[in-house]
N, C-alpha and C positions, 0 to 999 in steps of 0.2 A: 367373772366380774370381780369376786372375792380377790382372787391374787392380783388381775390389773390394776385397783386400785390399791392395795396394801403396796404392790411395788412402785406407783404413783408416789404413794404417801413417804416411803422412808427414802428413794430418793431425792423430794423436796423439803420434807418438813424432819424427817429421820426418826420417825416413830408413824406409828399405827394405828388410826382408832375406828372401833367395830364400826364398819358400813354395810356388812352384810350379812342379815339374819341366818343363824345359825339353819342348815339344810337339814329335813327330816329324812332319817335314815331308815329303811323299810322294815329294819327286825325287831326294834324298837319302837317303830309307830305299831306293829302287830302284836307286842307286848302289852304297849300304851290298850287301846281294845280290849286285849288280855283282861288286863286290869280293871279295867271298867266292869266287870262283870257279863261280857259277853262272851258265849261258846262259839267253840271254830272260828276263832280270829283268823283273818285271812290278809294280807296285806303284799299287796303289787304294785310295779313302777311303771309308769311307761315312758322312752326319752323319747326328746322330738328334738331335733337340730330344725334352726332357721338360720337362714341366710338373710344380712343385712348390708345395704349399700352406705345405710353410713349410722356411727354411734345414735345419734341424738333419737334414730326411729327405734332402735332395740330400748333407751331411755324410754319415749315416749309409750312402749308397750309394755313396758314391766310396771310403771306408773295405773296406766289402765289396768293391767290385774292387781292391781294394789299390794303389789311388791317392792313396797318404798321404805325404809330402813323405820321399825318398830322400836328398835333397842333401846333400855332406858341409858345406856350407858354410854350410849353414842356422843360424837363431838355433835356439838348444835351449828357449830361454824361452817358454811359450806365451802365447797372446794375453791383454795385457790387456782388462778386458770394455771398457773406452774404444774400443780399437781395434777389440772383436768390432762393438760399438755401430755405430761408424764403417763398417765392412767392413759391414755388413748391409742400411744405410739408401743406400752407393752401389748393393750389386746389385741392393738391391729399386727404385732410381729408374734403373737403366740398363735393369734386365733381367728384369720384370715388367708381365703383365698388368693393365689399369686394377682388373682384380678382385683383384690381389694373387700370383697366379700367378707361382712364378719358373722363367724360362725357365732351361735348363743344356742345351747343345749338345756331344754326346760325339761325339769323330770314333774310328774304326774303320781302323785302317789294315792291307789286306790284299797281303802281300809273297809271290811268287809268282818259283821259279828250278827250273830246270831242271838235272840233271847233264852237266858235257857230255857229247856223245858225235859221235861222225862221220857219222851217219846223220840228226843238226838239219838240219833249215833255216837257212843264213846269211844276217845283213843283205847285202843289194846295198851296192856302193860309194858314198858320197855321190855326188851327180850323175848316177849310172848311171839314174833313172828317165826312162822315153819321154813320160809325159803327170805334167803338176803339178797338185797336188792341190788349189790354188786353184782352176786352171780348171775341176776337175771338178767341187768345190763349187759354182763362179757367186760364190766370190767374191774378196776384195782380200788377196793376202799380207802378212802383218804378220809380220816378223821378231822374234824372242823376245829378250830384254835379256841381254846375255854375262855368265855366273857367271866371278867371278875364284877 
C-alpha cells in the first residue's frame, strides 16, 4: 500500500507525503518489551495474505482495524482521484492475480515479557555454551550484520 500510493503520489503531484504508518519491526518491538522492564522479551510475526476483488473492500478493512493514517505529519488533503487513479493501477500491476485478485499481506506482531522475579531462568553468559549450535545443526555459521 505504502509504495502504491507514494508511486500514485510522485507520478501526479511529484512528491510524497507520509500515508502510511511507519511498520513495527519484530527485533525492535522485542527490544521495545526489553526496555520496559520485562524478562525474556519474546517477539513473533505472523503474515497472512488476503485476497481482494476490488480496492475499495481491502480500504474498507484496514479502516475497520483502525489502520487509517495517525501521522502528525501527514498531508490533511485527500487524495486526488488522478492520484487514487494512479495509486490503484500500480497495486493492481504489482500485487494482483492474472484474474484481478489484489493481494494485501497483514503482519501480526505478537510481544510477549515476563515480570521479573528471582525464581526465572537467566541467559547463560556469551561464550559460556559447551557445544555450537551450527554444529548441532550440520550447518555453516553466518554471523548477523551489527545494528548501530
Amino acid at each position: 500500500m505504502r509504495e502504491s500510493l507514494a508511486a500514485g503520489e510522485l507520478e501526479t503531484t511529484g512528491g510524497v507525503s507520509p500515508r502510511v504508518y511507519s511498520f513495527a519491526d519484530c527485533a525492535r518491538s522485542r527490544r521495545l518489551v526489553a526496555a520496559g522492564s520485562f524478562a525474556l522479551p519474546v517477539a513473533d510475526v505472523e503474515r497472512t495474505t488476503v485476497l481482494y476483488r476490488e480496492f475499495s473492500s481491502l480500504v474498507r478493512d484496514l479502516r475497520a482495524l483502525g489502520e487509517t493514517n495517525a501521522l502528525t505529519e501527514r498531508s490533511l488533503k485527500p487524495l486526488s482521484r488522478e492520484t487514487l487513479a494512479a495509486t490503484l493501477a500500480h497495486y493492481g500491476a504489482h500485487h494482483a492475480d492474472p484474474d484481478g485478485r489484489l493481494h494485501a499481506t497483514f503482519e501480526i506482531v505478537y510481544l510477549t515479557g515476563w515480570a521479573p522475579h528471582e525464581s526465572q531462568q537467566q541467559p547463560l553468559k556469551p561464550g559460556s555454551a559447551k557445544a555450537r549450535l551450527a554444529d548441532a545443526l550440520g550447518t555453516t555459521e553466518k554471523p548477523l550484520p551489527r545494528e548501530d
